[in-house]
LODREN-423677 format. One record per residue (C-alpha): residue number from 1; x negated, z negated, y. Coordinates in nm, 3 decimals, padded with zeros to 5 digits, m for minus. Example, Ala and Ser with C-alpha at 12.3 -4.5 7.8 and 13.67 -1.06 7.14 Angstrom:
BEGIN
NODE num      px      pz      py
NODE   1 m01.230 m00.780 m00.450
NODE   2 m01.367 m00.714 m00.106
end
This chain:
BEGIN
NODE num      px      pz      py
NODE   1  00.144 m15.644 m02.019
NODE   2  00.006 m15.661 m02.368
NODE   3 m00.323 m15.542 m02.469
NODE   4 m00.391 m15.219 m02.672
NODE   5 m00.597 m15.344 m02.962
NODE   6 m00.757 m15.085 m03.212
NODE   7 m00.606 m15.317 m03.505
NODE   8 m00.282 m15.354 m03.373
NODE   9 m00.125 m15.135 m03.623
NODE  10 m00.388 m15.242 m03.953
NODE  11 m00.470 m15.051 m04.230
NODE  12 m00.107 m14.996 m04.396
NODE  13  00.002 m14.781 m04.083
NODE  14 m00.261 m14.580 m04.155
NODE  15 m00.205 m14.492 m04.477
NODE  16  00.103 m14.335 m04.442
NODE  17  00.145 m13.984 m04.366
NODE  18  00.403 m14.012 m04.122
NODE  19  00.262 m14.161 m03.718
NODE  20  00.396 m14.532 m03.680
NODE  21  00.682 m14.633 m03.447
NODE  22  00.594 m14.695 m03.102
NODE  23  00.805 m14.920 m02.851
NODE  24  00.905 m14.726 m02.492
NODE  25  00.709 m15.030 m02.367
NODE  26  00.377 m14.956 m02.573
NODE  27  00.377 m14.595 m02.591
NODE  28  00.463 m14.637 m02.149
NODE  29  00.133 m14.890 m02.134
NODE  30 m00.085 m14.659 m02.341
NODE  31  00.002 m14.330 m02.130
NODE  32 m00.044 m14.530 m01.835
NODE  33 m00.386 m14.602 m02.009
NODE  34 m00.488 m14.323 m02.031
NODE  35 m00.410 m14.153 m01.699
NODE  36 m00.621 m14.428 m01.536
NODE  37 m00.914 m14.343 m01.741
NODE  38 m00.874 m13.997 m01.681
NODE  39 m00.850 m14.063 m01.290
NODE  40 m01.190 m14.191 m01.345
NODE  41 m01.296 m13.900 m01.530
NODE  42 m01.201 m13.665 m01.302
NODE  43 m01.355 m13.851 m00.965
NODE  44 m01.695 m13.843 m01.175
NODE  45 m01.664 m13.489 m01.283
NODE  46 m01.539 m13.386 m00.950
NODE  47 m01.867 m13.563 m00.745
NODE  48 m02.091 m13.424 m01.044
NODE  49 m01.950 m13.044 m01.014
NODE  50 m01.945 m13.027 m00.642
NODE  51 m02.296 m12.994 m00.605
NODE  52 m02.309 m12.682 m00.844
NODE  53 m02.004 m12.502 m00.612
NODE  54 m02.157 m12.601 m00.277
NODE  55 m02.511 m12.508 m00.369
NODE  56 m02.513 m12.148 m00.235
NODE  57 m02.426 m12.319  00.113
NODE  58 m02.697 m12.621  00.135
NODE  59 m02.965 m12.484 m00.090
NODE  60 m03.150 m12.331  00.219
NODE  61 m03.110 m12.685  00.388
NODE  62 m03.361 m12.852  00.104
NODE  63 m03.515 m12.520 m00.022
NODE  64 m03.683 m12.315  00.251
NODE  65 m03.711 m12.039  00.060
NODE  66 m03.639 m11.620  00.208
NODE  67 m03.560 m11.519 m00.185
NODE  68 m03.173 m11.653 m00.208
NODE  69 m03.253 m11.673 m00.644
NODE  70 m03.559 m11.867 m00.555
NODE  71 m03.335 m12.093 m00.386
NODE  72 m03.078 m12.162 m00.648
NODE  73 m03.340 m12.153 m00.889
NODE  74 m03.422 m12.459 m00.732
NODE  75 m03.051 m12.590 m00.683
NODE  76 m03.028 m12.530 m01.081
NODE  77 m03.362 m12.711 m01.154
NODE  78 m03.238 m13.023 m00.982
NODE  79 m02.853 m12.963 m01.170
NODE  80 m03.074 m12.949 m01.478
NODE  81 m03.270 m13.267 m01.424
NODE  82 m02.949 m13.426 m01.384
NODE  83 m02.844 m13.366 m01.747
NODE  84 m03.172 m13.518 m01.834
NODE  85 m03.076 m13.832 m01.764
NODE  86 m02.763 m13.774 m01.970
NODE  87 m02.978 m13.964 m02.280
NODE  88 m03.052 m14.258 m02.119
NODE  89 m02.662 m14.273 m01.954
NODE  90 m02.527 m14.213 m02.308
NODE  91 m02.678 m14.452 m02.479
NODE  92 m02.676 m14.745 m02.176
NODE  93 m02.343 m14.732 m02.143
NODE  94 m02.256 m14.662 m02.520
NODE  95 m02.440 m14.968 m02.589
NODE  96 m02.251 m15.136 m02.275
NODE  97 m01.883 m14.953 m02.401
NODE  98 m01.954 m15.132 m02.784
NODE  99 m02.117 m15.470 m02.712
NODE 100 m01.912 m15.554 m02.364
NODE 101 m01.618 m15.360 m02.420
NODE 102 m01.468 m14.983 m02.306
NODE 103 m01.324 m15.067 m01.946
NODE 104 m01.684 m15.266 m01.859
NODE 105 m01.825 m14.969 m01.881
NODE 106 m01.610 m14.737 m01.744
NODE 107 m01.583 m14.942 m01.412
NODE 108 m02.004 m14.948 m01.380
NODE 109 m02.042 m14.556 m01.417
NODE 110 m01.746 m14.452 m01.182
NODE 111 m01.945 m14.716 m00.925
NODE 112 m02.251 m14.575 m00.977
NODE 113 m02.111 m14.192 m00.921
NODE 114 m01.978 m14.322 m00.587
NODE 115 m02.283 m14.417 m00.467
NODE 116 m02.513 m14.108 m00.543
NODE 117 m02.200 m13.900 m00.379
NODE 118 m02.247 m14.126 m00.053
NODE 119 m02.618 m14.095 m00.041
NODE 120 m02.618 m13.687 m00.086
NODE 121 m02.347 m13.672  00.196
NODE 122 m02.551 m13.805  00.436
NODE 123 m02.964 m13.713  00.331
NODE 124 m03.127 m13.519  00.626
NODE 125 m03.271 m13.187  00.532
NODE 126 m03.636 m13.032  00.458
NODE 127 m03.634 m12.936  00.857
NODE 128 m03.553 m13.295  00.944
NODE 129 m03.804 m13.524  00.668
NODE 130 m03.965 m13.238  00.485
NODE 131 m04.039 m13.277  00.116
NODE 132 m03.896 m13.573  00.111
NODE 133 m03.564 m13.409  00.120
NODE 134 m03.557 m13.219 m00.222
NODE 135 m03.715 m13.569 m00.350
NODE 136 m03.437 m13.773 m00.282
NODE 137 m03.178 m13.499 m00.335
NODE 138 m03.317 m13.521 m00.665
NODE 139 m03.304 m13.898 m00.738
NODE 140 m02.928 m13.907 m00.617
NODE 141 m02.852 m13.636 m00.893
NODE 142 m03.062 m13.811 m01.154
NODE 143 m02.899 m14.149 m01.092
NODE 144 m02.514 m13.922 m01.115
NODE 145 m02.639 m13.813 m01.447
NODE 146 m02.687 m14.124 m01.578
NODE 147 m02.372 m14.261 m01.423
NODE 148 m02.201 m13.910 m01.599
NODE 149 m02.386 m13.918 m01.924
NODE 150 m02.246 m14.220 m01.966
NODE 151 m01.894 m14.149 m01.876
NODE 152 m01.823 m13.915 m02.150
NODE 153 m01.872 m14.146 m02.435
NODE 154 m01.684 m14.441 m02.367
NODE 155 m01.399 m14.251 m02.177
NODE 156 m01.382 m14.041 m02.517
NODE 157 m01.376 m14.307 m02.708
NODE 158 m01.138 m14.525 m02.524
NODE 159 m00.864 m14.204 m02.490
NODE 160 m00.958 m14.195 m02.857
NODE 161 m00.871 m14.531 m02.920
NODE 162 m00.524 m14.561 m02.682
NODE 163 m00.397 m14.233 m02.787
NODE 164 m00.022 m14.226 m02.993
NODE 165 m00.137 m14.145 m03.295
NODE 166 m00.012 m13.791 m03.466
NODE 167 m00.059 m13.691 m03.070
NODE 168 m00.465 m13.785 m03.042
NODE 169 m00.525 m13.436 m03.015
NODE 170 m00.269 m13.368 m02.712
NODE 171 m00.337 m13.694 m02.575
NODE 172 m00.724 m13.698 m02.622
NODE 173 m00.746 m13.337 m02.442
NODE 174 m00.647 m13.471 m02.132
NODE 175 m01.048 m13.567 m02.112
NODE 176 m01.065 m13.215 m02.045
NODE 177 m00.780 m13.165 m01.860
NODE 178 m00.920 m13.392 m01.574
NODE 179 m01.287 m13.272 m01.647
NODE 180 m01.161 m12.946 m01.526
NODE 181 m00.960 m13.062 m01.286
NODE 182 m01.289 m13.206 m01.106
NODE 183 m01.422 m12.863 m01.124
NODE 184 m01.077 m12.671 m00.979
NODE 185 m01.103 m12.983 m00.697
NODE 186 m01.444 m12.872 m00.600
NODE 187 m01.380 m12.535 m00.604
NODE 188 m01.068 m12.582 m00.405
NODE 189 m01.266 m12.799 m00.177
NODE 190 m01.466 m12.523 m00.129
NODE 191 m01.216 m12.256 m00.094
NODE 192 m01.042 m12.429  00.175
NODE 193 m01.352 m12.536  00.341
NODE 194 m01.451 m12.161  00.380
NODE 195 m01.132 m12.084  00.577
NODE 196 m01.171 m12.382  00.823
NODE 197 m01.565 m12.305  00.890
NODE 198 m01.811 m12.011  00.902
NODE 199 m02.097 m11.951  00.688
NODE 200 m02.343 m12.091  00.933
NODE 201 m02.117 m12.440  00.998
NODE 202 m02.106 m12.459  00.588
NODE 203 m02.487 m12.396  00.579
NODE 204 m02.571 m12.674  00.891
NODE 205 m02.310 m12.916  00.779
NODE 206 m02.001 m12.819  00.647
NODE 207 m02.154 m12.897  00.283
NODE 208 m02.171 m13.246  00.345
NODE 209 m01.807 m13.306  00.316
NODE 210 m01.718 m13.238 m00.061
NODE 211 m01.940 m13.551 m00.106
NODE 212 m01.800 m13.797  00.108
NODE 213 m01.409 m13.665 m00.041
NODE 214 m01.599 m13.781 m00.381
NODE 215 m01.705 m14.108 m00.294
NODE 216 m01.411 m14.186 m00.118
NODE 217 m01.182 m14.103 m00.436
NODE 218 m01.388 m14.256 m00.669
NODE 219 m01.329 m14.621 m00.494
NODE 220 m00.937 m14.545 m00.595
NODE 221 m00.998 m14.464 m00.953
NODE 222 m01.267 m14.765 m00.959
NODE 223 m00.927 m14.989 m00.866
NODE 224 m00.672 m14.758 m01.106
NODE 225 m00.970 m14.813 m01.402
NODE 226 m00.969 m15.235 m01.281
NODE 227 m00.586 m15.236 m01.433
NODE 228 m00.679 m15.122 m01.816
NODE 229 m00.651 m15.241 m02.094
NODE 230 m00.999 m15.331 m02.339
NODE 231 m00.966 m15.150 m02.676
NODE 232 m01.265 m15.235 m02.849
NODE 233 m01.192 m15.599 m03.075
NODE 234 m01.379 m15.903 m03.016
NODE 235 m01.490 m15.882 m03.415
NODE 236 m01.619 m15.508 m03.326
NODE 237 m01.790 m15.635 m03.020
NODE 238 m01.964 m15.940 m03.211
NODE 239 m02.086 m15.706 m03.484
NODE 240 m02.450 m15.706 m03.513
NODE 241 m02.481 m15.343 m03.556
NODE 242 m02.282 m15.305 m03.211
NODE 243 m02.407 m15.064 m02.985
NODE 244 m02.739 m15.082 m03.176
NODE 245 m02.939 m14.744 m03.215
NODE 246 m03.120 m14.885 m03.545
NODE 247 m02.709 m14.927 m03.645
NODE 248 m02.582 m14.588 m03.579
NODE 249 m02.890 m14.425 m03.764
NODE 250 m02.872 m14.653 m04.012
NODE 251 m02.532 m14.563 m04.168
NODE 252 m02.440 m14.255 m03.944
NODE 253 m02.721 m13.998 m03.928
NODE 254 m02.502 m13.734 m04.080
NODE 255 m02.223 m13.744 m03.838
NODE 256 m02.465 m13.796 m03.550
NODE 257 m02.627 m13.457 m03.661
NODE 258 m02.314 m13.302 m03.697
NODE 259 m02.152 m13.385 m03.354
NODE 260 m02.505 m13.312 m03.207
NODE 261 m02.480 m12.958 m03.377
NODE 262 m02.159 m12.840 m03.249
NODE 263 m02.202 m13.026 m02.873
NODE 264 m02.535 m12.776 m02.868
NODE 265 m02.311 m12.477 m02.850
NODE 266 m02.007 m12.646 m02.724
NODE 267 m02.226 m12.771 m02.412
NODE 268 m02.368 m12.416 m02.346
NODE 269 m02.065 m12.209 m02.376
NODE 270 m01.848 m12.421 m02.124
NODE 271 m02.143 m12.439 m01.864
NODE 272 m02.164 m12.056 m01.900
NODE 273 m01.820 m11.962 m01.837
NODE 274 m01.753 m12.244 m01.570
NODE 275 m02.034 m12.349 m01.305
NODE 276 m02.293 m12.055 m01.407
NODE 277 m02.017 m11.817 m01.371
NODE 278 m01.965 m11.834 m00.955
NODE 279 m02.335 m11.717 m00.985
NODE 280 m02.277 m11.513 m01.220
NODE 281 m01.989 m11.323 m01.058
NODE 282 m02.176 m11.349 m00.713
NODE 283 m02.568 m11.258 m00.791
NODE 284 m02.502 m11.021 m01.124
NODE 285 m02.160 m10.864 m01.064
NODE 286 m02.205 m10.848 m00.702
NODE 287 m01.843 m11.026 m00.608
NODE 288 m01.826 m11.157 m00.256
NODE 289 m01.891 m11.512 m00.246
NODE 290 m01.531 m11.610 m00.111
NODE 291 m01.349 m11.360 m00.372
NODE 292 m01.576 m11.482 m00.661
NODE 293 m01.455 m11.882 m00.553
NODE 294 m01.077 m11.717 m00.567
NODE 295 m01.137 m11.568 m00.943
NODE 296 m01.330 m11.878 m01.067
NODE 297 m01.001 m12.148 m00.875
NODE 298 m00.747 m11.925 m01.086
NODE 299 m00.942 m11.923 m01.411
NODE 300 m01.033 m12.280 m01.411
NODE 301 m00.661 m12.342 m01.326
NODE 302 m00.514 m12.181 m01.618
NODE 303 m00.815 m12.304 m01.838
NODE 304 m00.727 m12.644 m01.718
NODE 305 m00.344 m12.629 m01.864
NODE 306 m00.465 m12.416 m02.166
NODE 307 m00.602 m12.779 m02.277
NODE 308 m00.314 m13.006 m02.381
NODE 309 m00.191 m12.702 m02.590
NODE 310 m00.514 m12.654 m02.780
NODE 311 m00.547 m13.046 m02.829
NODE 312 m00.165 m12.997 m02.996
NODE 313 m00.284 m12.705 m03.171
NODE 314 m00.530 m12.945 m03.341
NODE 315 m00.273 m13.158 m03.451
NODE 316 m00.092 m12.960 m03.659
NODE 317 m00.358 m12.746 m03.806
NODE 318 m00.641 m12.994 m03.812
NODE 319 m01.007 m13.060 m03.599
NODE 320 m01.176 m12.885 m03.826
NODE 321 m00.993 m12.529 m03.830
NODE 322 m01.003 m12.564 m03.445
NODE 323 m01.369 m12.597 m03.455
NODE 324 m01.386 m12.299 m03.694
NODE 325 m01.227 m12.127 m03.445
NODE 326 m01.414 m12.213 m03.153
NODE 327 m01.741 m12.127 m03.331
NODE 328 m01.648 m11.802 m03.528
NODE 329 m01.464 m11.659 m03.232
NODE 330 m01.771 m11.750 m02.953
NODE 331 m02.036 m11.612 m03.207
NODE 332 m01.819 m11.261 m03.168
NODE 333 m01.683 m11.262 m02.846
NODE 334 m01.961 m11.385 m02.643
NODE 335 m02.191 m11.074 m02.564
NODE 336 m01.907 m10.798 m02.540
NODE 337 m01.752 m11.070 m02.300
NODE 338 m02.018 m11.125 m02.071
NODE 339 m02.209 m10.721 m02.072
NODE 340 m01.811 m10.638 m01.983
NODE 341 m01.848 m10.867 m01.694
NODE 342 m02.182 m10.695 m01.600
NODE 343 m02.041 m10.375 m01.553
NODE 344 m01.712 m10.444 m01.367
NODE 345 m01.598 m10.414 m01.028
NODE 346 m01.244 m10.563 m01.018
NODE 347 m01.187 m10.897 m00.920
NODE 348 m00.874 m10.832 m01.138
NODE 349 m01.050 m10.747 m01.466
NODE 350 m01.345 m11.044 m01.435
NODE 351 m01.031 m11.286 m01.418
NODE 352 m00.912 m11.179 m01.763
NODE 353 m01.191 m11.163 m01.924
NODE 354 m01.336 m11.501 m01.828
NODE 355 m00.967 m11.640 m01.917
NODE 356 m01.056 m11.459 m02.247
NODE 357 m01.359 m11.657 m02.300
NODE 358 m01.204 m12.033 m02.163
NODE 359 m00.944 m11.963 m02.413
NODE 360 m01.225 m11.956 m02.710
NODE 361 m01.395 m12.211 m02.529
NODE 362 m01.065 m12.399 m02.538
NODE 363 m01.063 m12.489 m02.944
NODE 364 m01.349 m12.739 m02.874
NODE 365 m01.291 m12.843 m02.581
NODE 366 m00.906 m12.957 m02.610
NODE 367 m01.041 m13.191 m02.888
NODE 368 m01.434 m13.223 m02.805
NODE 369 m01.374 m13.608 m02.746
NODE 370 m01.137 m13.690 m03.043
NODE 371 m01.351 m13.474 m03.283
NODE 372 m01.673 m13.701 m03.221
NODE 373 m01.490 m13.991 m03.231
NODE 374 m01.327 m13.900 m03.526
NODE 375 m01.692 m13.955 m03.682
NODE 376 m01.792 m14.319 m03.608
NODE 377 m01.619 m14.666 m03.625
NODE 378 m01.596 m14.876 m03.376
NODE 379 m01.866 m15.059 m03.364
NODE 380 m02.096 m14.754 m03.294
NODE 381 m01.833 m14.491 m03.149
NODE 382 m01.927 m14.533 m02.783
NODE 383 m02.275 m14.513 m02.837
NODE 384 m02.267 m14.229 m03.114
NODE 385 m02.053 m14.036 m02.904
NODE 386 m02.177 m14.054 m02.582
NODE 387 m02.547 m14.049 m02.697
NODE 388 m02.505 m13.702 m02.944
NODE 389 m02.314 m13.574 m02.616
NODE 390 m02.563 m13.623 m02.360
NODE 391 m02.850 m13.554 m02.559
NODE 392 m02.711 m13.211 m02.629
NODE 393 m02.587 m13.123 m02.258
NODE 394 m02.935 m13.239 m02.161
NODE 395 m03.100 m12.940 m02.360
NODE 396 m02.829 m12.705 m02.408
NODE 397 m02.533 m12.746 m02.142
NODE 398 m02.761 m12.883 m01.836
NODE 399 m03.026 m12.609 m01.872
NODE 400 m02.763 m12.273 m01.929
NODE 401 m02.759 m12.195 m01.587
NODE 402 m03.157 m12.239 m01.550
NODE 403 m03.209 m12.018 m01.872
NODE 404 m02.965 m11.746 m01.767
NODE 405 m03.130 m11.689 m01.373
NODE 406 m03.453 m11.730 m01.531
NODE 407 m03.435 m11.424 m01.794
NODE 408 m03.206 m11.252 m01.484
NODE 409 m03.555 m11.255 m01.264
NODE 410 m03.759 m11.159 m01.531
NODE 411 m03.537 m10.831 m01.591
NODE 412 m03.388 m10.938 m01.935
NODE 413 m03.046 m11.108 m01.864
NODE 414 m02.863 m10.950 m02.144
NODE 415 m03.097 m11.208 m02.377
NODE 416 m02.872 m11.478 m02.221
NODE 417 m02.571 m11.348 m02.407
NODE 418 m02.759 m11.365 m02.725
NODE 419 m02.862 m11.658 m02.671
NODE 420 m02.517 m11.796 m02.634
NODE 421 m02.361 m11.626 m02.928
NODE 422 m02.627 m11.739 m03.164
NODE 423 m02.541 m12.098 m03.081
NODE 424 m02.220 m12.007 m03.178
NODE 425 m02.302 m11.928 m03.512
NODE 426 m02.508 m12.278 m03.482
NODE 427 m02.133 m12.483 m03.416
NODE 428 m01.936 m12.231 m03.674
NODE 429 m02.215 m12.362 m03.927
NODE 430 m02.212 m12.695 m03.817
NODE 431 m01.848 m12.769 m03.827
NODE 432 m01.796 m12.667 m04.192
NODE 433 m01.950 m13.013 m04.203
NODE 434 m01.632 m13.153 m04.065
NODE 435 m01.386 m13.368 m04.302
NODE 436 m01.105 m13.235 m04.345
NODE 437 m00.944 m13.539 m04.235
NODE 438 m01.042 m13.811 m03.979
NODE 439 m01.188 m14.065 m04.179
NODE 440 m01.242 m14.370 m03.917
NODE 441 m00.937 m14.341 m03.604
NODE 442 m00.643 m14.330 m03.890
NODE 443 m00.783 m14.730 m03.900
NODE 444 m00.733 m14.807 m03.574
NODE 445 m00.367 m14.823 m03.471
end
């Protein structure tokens, strides 16, 4: 089986206008590619969302609290301290994914997420070893943040770099596509967990088992991620610049600040609309816990297969309009979206209108991987992509849910929505940085 090399097609297949001719057996080896990294992808996302969907159910187990928003408070503290290892994940393994190569790295953070999955499956609770319990709940989610903060970048980049080209967009959204897909798996999980057991088995132990599902799939896509190929070059790898902070700042401050700028917004908009929104629907619309799992399964279904045909979207009309899109349409839709939501009663109507949103939401993220690597060459690309990622999930995406119950118990939720929209404007403003055209990927194949 050959190897996918970012050089196999040089510098004259790139300059023409027209995408280069593929053999059945390449273009067969690089899908295979790149549904083995998304696997991956989806295991990690998958064991990373699970504990934001199970939370209602074992946050009295480590948070002994009578106030139920006290306890997810909590819940959402430790989600947040997750994404603050994001930093440190993106630029580990974006330094690993550029010096060592893509698949190196891949196969270290999908172990990693196994392990903190294991280890949360099978913690006793506050009753059992006190404070100790929220303690090591909280290492096991700051070790699957840096195992996740790493992910992003290098399986970005490598879908990036394996992708037909004049289909990276379609190709490149299936990042999302599986990211989503770990979400609908947990909230299916869920969903069918609450028809085998009661409240009070899911609260004593019925919690546990989403986690021990996620460590269990993750050793399958650690052997489907064992089979692919390595896309980075030996010469890119040998480059002293590679995977070197001083490097990417050096020549690629711009486009770091860029793909930092529209990830800000990106980051908070998604978390909003995805894992806030069970809460959301639950605590603030007052939706029954079960019926509020059913509207969130359906929406991140159809949100989930809304992806490959914004990624093709991009395509044809370019990363740049898309990203115009995204950000001129969030700044506007954002607050009538969400004070809707606040006064609605039908399961029905709080369906289409978060569909409404994930279909904004959808211009950036069909493409968020292929638009950042779009921006760096390949030398840098794991680490500039994974490191402007994590950095702005840490602030933006991994604290939305913590800013939105906070302002909620202080009587001012509706600031939350403003909040969102002017971030908006922040990625509209931002992406009018974007090139027109991809100025390092056309090099590649």
């Amino acid at each position: 089986m050959s190897a996918v090399t970012p050089t196999s097609r040089g510098p004259a297949a790139a300059s023409t206008s027209s995408p280069p001719h593929y053999t059945a057996e390449e273009k067969r080896h690089r899908v295979f590619a790149i549904m083995a990294a998304s696997s991956g992808n989806l295991v990690e996302w998958f064991d990373f969302y699970v504990y934001a969907f199970s939370a209602l159910y074992f946050a009295p187990a480590f948070f002994p609290k009578s106030d139920p928003t006290a306890q997810l408070l909590n819940t959402a503290g430790v989600f947040a301290a997750g994404f603050l290892m994001r930093p440190i994940g993106g630029w580990l393994f974006g330094r690993l994914a550029d010096r060592l190569g893509r698949k190196t790295s891949m196969l270290i953070s999908v172990t990693m997420m196994c392990g903190g999955s294991l280890v949360i499956a099978c913690l006793p609770t506050y009753a059992q070893i006190g404070a100790w319990a929220p303690f090591l709940l909280l290492v096991c989610r700051l070790f699957q943040g840096l195992s996740v903060g790493g992910e992003y970048g290098t399986t970005a980049t490598y879908m990036s770099e394996v992708a037909l080209r004049g289909q990276r967009g379609f190709f490149s959204s299936f990042q999302y596509v599986t990211l989503i897909g770990g979400q609908l798996l947990a909230v299916l999980v869920i969903v069918v967990l609450e028809q085998l057991l009661d409240e009070a088995e899911l609260k004593s132990w019925g919690w546990r088992i989403p986690f021990v599902i996620g460590a269990i799939a993750a050793v399958v896509a650690l052997l489907l991620r064992r089979t692919l190929h390595e896309t980075q070059t030996d010469e890119a790898k040998k480059n002293k610049e590679a995977g070197s902070i001083a490097g990417l700042f050096r020549h690629h401050t711009p486009a770091f600040l860029t793909v930092l700028g529209y990830t800000a917004g990106g980051s908070l908009i998604f978390y909003t609309f995805t894992t806030y929104m069970q809460k959301y629907l639950v605590n603030t619309v007052h939706l029954p816990i079960k019926t509020a799992s059913y509207v969130m399964t359906g929406a991140l279904f159809v949100y989930m297969c809304m992806q490959p045909v914004f990624g093709a979207l991009s395509d044809r009309i370019g990363r740049r309009n898309n990203m115009l899109l995204f950000g001129g349409l969030g700044a506007l839709t954002t607050v009538p979206v969400l004070t809707a939501l606040q006064h609605t009663t039908s399961p029905v109507l709080a369906f289409v209108l978060i569909i409404a949103a994930l279909a904004v939401v959808s211009f950036y993220t069909s493409i968020s991987g292929i638009v950042k690597a779009e921006m760096f060459p390949p030398e840098v690309r794991a680490l500039g992509v994974g490191l402007a990622y994590a950095v702005a999930n840490a602030i933006f995406g991994g604290s939305a849910e913590y800013v939105a119950l906070g302002l909620k118990s202080l009587g001012h939720e509706s600031a939350f929505f403003w909040y969102v929209s002017a971030m908006m404007v922040v990625a509209f403003l931002v992406s009018l940085r974007l090139p027109r055209q991809a100025s390092y990927l056309h090099h590649d194949h």
